[in-house]
N, CA, C and O atoms as CSV, one atom per row, in Angstrom:
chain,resi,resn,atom,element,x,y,z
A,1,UNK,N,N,7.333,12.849,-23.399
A,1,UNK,CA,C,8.534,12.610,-22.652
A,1,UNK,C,C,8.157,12.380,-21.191
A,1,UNK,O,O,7.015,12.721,-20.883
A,2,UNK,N,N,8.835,11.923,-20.365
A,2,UNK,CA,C,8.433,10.994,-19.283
A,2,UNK,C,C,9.805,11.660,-18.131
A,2,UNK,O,O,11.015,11.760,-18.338
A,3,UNK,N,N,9.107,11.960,-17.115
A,3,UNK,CA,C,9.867,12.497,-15.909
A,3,UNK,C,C,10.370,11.903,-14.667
A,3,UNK,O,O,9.562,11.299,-13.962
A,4,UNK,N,N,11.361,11.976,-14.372
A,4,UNK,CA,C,11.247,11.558,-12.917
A,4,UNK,C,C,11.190,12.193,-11.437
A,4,UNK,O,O,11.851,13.179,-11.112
A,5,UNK,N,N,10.635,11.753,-10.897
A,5,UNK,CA,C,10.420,12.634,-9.342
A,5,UNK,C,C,11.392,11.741,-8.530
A,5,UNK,O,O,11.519,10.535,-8.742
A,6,UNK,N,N,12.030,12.394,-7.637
A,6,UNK,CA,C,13.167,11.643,-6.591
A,6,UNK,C,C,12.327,12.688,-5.357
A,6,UNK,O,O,11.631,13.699,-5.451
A,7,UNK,N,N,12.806,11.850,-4.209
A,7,UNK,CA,C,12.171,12.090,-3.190
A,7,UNK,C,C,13.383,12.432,-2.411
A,7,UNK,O,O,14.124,11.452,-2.473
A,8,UNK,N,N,13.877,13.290,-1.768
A,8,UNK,CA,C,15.222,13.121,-1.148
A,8,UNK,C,C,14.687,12.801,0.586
A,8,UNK,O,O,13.724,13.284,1.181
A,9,UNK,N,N,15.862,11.680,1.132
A,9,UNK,CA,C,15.268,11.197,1.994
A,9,UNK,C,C,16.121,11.441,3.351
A,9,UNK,O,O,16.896,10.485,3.381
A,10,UNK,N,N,16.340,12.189,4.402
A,10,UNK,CA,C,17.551,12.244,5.446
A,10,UNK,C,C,17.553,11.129,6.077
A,10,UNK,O,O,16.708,10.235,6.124
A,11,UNK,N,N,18.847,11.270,6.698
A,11,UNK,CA,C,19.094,9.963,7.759
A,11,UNK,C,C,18.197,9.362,8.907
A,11,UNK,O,O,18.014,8.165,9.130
A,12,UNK,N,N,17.703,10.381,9.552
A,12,UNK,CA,C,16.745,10.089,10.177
A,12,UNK,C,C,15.305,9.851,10.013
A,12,UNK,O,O,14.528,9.442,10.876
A,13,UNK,N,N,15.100,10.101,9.029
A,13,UNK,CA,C,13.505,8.889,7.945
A,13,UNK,C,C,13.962,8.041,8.133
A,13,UNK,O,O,13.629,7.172,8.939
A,14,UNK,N,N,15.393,8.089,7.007
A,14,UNK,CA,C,15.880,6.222,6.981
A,14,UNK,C,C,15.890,5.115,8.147
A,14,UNK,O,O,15.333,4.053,7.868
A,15,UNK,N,N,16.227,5.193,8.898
A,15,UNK,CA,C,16.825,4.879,9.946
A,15,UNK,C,C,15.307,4.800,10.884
A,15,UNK,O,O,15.538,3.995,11.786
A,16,UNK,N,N,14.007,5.268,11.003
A,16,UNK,CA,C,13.190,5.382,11.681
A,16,UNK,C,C,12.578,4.219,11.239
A,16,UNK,O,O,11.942,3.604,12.095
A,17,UNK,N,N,12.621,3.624,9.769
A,17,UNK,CA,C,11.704,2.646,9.043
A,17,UNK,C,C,12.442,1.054,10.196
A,17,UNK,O,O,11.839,-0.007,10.359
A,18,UNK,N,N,13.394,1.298,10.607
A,18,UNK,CA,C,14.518,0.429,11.237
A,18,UNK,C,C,13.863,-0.067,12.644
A,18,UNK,O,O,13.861,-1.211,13.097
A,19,UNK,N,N,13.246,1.247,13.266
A,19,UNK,CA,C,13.131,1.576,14.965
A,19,UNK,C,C,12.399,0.354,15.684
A,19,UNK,O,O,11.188,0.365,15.464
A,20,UNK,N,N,12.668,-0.293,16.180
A,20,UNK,CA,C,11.953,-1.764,16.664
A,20,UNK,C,C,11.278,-1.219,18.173
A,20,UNK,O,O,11.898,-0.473,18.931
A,21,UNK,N,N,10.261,-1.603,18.375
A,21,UNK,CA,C,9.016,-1.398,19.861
A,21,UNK,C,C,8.424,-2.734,19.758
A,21,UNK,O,O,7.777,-3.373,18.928
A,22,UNK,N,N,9.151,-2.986,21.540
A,22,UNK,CA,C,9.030,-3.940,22.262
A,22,UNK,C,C,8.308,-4.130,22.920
A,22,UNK,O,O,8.615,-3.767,24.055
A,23,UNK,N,N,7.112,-4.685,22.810
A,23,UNK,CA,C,6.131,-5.241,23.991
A,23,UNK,C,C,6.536,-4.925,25.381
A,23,UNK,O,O,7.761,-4.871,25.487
A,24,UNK,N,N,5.830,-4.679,26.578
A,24,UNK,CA,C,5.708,-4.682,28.018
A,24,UNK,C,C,5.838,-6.153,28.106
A,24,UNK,O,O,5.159,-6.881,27.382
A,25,UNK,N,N,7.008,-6.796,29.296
A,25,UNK,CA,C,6.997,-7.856,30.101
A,25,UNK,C,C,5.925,-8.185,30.666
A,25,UNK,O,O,5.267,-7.521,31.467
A,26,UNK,N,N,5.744,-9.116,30.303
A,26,UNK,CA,C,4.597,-9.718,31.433
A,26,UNK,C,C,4.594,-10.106,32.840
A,26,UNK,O,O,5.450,-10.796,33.394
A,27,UNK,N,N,3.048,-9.352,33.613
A,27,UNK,CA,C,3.187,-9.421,34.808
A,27,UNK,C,C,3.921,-10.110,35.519
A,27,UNK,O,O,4.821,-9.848,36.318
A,28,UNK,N,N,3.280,-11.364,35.018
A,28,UNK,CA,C,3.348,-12.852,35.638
A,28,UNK,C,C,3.676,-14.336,34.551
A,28,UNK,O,O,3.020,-14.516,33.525
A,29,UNK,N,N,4.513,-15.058,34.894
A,29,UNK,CA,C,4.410,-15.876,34.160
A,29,UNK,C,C,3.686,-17.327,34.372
A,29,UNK,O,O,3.433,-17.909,35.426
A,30,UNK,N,N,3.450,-17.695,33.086
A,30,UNK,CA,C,2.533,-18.741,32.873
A,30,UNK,C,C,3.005,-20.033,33.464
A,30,UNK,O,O,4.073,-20.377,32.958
A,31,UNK,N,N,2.493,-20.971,34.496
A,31,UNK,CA,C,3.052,-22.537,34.611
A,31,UNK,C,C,2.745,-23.492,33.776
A,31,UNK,O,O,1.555,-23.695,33.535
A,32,UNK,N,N,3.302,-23.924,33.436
A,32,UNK,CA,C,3.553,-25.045,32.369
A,32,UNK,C,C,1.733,-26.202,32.942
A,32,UNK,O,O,1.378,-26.723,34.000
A,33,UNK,N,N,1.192,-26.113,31.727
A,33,UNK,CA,C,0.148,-27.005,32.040
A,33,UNK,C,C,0.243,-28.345,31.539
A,33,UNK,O,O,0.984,-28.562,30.581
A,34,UNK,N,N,-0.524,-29.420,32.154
A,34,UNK,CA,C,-0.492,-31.114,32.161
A,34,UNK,C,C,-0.556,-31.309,30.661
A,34,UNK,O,O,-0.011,-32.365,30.339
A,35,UNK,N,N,-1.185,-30.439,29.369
A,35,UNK,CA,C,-0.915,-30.857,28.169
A,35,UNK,C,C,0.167,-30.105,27.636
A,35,UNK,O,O,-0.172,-29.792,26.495
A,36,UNK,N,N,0.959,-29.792,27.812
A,36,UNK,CA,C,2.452,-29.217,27.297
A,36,UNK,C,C,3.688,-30.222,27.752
A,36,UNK,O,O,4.834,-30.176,27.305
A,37,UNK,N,N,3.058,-31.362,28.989
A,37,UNK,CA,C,3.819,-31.891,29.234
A,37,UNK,C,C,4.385,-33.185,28.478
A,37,UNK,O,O,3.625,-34.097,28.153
A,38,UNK,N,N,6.026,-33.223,28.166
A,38,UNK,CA,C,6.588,-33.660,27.595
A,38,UNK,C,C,5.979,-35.208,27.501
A,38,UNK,O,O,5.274,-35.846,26.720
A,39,UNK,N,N,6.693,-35.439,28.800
A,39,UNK,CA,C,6.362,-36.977,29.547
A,39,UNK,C,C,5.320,-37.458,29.338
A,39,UNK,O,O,5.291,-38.686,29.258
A,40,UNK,N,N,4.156,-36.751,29.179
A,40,UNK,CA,C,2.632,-37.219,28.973
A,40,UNK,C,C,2.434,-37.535,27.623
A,40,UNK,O,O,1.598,-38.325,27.183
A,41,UNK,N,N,3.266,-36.860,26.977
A,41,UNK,CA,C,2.538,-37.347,24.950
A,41,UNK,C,C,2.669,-38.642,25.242
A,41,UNK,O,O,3.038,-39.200,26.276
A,42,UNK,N,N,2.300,-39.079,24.140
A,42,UNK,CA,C,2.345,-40.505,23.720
A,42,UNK,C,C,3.017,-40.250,22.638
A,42,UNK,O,O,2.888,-39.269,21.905
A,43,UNK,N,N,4.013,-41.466,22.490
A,43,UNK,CA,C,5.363,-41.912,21.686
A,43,UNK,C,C,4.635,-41.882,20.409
A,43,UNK,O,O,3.580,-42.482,20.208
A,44,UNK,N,N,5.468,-40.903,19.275
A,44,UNK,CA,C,5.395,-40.809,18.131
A,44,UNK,C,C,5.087,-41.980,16.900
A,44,UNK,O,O,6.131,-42.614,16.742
A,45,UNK,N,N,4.409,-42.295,16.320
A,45,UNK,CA,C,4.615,-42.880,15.545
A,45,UNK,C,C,6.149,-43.519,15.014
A,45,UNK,O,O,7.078,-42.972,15.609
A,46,UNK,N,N,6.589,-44.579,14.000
A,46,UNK,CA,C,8.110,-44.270,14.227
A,46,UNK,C,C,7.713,-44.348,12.646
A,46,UNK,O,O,6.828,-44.838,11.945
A,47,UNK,N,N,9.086,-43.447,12.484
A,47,UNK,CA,C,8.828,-42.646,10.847
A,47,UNK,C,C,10.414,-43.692,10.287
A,47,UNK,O,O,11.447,-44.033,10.863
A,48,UNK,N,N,9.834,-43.900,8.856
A,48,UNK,CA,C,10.514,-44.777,8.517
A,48,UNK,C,C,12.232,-43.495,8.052
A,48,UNK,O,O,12.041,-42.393,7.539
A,49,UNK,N,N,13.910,-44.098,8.441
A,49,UNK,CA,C,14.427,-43.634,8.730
A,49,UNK,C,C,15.410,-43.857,7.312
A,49,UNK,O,O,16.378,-43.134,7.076
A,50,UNK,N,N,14.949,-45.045,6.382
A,50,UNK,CA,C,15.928,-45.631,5.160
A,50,UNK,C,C,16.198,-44.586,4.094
A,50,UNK,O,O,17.064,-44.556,3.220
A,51,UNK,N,N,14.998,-43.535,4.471
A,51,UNK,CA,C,15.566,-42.522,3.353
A,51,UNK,C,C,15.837,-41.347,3.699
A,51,UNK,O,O,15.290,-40.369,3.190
A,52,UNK,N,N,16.989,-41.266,4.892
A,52,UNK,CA,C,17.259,-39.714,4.988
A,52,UNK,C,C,19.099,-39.422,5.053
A,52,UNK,O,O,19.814,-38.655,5.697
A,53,UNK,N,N,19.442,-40.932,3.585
A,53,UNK,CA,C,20.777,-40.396,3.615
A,53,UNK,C,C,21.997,-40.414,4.454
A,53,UNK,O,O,23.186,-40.194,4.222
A,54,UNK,N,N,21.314,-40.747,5.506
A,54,UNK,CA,C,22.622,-40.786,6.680
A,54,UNK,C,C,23.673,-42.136,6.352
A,54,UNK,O,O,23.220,-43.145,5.810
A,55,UNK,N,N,24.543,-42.067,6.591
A,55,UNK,CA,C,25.627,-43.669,6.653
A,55,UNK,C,C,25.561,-44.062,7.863
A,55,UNK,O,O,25.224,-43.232,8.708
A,56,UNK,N,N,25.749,-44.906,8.113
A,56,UNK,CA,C,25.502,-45.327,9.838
A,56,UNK,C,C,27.043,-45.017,9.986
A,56,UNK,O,O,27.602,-45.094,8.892
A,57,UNK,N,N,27.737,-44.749,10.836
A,57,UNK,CA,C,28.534,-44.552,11.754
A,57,UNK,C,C,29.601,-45.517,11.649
A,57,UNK,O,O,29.364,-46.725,11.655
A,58,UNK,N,N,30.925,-44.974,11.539
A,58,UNK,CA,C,32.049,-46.059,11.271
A,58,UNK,C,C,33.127,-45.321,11.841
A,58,UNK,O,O,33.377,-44.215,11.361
A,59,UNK,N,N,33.697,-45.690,12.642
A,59,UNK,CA,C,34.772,-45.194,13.547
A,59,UNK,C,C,36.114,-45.249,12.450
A,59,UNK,O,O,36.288,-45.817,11.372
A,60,UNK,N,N,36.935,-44.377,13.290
A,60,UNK,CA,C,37.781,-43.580,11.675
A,60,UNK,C,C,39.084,-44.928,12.273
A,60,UNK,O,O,39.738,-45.256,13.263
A,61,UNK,N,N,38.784,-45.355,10.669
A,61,UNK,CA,C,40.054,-46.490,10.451
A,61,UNK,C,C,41.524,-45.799,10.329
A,61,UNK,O,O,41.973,-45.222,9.339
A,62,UNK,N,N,42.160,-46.006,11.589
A,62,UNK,CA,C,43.523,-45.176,11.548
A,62,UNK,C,C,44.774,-46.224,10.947
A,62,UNK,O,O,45.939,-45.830,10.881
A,63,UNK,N,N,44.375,-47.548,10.542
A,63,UNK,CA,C,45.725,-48.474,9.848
A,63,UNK,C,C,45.437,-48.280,8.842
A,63,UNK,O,O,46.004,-49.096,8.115
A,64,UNK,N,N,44.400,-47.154,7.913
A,64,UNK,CA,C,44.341,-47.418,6.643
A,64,UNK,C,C,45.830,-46.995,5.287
A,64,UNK,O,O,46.640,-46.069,5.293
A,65,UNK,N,N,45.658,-48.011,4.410
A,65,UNK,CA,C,47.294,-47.479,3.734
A,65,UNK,C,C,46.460,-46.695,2.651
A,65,UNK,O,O,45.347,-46.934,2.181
A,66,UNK,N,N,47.231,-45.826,2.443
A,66,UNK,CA,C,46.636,-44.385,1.961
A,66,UNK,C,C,46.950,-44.816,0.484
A,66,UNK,O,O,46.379,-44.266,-0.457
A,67,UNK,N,N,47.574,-45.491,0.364
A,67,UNK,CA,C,48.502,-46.409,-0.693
A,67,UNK,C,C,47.058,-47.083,-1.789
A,67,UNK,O,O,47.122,-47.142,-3.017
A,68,UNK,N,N,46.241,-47.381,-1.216
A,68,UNK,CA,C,45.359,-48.180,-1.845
A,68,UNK,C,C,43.806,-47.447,-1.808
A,68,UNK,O,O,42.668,-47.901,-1.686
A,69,UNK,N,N,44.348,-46.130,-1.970
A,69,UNK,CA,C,42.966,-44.339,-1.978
A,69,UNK,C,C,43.162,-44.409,-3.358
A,69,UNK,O,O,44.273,-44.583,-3.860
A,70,UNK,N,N,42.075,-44.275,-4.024
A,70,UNK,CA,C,42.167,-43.551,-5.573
A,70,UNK,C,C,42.349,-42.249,-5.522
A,70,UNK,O,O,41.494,-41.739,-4.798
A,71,UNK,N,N,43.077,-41.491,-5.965
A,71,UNK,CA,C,43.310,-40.318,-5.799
A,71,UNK,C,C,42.847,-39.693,-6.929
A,71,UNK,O,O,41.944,-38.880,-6.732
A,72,UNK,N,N,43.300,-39.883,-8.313
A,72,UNK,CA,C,42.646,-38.955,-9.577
A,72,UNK,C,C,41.958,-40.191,-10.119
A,72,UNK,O,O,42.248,-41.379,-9.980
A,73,UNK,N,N,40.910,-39.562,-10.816
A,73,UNK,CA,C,40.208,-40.437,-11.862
A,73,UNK,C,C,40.530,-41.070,-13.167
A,73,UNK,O,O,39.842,-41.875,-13.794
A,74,UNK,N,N,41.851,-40.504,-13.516
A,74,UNK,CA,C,42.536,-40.656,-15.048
A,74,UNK,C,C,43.856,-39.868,-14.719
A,74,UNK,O,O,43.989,-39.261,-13.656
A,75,UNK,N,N,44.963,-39.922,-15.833
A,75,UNK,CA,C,45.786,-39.464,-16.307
A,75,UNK,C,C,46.492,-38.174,-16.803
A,75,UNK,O,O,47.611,-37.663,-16.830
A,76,UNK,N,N,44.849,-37.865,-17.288
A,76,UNK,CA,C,44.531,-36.617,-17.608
A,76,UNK,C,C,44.222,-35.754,-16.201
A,76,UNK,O,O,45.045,-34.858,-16.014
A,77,UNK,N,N,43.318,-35.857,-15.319
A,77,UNK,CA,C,43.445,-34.906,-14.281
A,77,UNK,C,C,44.628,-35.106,-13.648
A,77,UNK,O,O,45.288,-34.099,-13.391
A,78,UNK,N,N,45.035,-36.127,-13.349
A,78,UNK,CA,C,46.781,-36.015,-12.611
A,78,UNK,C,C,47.392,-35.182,-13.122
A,78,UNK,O,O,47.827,-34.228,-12.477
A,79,UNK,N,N,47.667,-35.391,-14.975
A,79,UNK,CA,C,48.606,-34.105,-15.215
A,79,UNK,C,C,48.188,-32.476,-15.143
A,79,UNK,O,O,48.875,-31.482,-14.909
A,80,UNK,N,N,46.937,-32.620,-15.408
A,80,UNK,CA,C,46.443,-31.001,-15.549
A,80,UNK,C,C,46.456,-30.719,-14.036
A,80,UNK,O,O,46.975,-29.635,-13.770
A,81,UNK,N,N,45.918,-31.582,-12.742
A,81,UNK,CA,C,46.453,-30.568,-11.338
A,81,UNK,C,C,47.952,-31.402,-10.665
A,81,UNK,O,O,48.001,-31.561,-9.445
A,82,UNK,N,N,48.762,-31.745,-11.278
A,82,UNK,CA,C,50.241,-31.506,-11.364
A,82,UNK,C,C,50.531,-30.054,-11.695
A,82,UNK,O,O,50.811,-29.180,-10.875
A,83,UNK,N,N,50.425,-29.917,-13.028
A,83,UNK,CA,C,50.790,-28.631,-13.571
A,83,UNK,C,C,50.017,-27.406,-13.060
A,83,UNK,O,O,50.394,-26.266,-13.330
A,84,UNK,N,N,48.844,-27.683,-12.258
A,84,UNK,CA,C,48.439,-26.426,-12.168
A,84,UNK,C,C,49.155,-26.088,-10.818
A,84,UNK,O,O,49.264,-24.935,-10.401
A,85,UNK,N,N,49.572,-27.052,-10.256
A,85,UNK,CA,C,49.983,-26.682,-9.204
A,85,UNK,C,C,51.767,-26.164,-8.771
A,85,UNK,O,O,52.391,-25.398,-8.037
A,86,UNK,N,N,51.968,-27.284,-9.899
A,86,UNK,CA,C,53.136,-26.827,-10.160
A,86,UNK,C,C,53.474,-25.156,-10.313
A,86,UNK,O,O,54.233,-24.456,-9.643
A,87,UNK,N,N,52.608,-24.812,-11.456
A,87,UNK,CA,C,52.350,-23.038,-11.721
A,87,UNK,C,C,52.348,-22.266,-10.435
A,87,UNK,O,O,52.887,-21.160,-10.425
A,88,UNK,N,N,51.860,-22.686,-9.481
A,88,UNK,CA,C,51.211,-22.225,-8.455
A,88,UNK,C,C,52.732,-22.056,-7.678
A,88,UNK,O,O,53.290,-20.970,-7.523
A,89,UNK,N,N,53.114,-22.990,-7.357
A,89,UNK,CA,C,54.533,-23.361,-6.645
A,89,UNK,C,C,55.762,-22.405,-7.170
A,89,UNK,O,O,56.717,-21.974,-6.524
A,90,UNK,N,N,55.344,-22.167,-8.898
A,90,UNK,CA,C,56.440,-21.687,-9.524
A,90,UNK,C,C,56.753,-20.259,-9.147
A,90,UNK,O,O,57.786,-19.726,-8.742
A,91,UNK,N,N,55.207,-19.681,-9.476
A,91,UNK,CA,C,55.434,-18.395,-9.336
A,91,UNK,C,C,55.113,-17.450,-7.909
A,91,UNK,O,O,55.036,-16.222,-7.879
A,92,UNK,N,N,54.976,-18.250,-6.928
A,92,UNK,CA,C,55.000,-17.821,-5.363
A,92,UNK,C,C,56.292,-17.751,-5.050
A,92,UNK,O,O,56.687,-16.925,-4.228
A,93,UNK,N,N,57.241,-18.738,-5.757
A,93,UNK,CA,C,58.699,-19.011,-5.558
A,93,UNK,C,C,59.462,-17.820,-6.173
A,93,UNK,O,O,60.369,-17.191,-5.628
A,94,UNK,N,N,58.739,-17.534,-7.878
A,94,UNK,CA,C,60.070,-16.147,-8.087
A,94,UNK,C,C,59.574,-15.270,-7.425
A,94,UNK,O,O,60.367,-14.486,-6.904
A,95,UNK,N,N,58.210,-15.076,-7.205
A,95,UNK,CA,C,57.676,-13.438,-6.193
A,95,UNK,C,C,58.793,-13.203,-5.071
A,95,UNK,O,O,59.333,-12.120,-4.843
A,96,UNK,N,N,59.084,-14.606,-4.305
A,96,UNK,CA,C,59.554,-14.503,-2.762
A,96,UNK,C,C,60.770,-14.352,-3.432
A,96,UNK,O,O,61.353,-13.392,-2.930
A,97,UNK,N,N,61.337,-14.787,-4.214
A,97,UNK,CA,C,63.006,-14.382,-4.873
A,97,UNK,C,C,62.716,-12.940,-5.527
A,97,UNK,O,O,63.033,-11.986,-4.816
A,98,UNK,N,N,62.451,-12.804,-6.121
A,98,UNK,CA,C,62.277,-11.041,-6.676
A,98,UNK,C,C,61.774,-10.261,-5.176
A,98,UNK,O,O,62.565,-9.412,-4.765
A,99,UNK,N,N,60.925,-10.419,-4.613
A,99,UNK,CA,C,60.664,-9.341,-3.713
A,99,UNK,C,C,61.853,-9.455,-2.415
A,99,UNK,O,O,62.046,-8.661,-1.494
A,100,UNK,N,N,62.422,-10.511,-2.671
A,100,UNK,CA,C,63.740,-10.622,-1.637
A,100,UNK,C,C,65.015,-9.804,-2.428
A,100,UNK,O,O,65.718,-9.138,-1.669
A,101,UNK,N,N,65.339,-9.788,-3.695
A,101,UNK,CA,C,66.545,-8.988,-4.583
A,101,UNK,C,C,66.009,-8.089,-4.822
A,101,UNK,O,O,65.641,-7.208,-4.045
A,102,UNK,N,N,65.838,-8.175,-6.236
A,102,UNK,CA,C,65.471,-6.895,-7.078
A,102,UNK,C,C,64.225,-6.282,-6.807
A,102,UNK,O,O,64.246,-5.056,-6.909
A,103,UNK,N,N,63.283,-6.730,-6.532
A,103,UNK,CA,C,62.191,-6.074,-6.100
A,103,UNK,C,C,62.176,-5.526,-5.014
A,103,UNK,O,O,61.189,-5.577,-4.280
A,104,UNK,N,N,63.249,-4.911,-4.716
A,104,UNK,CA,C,62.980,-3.782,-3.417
A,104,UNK,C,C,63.548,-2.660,-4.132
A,104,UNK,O,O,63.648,-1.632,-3.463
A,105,UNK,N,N,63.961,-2.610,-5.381
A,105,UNK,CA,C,64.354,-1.311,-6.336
A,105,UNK,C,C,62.391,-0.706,-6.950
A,105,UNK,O,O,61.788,0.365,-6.882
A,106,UNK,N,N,61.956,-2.434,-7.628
A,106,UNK,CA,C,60.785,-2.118,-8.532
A,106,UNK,C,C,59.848,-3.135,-7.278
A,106,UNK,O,O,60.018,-4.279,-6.857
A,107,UNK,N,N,59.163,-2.412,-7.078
A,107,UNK,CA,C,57.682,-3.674,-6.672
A,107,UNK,C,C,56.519,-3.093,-7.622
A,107,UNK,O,O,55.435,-2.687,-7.201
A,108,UNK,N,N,56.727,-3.106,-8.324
A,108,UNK,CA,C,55.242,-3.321,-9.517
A,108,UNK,C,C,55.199,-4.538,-10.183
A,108,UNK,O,O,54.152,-4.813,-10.769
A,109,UNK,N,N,56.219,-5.405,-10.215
A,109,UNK,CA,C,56.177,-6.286,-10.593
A,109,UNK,C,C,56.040,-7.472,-9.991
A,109,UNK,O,O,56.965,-7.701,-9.212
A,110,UNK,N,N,54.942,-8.609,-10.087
A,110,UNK,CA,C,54.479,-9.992,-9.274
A,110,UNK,C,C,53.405,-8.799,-8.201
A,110,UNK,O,O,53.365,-9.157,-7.024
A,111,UNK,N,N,52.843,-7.896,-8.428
A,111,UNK,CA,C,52.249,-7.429,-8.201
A,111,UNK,C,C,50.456,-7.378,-8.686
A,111,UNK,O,O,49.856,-6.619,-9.446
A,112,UNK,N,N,50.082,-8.327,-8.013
A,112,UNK,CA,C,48.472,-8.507,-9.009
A,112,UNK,C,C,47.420,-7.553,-7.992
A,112,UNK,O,O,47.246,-7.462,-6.776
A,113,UNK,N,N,46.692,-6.748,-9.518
A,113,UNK,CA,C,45.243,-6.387,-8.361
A,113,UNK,C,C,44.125,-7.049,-7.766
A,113,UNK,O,O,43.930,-8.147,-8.287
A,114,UNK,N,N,43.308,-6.751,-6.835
A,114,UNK,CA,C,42.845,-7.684,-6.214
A,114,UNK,C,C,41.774,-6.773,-6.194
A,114,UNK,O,O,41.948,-5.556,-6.267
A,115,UNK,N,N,40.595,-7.350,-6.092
A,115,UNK,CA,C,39.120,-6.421,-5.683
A,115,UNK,C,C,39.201,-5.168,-5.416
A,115,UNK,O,O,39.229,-5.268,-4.189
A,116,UNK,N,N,39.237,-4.495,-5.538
A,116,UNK,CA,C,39.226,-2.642,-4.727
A,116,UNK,C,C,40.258,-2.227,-4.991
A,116,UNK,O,O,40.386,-1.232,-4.278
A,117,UNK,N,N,41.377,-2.382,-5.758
A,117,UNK,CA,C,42.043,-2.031,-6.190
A,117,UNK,C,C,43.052,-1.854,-7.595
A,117,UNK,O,O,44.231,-2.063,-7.879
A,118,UNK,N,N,41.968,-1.397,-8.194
A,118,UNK,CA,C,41.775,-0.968,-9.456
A,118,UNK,C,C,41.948,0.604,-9.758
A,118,UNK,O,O,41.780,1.036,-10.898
């Protein structure tokens, strides 16, 4: 049979593994020397730019008729987020009607749990 050992550990162990030590400032600081300087490199190679995805830049067409946007892909997603949304619309609507009448007698009802409260 096989045992276990626990180590019990206080707050202040814990918390020490944490403790950060900061170097001394330096005396003096360093001046920037003639090879760090920017201006002096010599110009990069130029790296080819066709494959990194970008779209070039198109200023936002504000006469566009929204009229001629594909909006769903089929028939089938139109109706399924119609209806889901519809659902959505439906039952935010009796909550705010029940918690406006009768639900100030009962509020357990249109009452959903949510994370942490279980």
């Amino acid at each position: 049979m096989s045992s276990t050992n626990t180590q019990t550990r206080t707050a202040r162990t814990v918390l020490q593994d944490y403790e950060l030590h900061h170097s001394p400032a330096p005396a003096h600081v360093r001046e920037p020397s003639a090879e760090n300087d920017v201006s002096q490199r010599p110009d990069s190679p130029p790296w080819e730019t066709t494959y990194r995805r970008v779209p070039p830049y198109r200023p936002v067409d504000t006469n566009l008729d929204q009229s001629q946007r594909r909006v769903y892909t089929s028939g089938v997603e139109q109706v399924f987020i119609g209806t889901m949304f519809t659902g959505v619309f439906t039952v935010a609507t009796a909550a705010k009607a029940w918690h406006g009448t009768v639900g100030r007698v009962n509020d357990r009802i249109f009452r959903y749990q949510i994370g942490g409260e279980y």
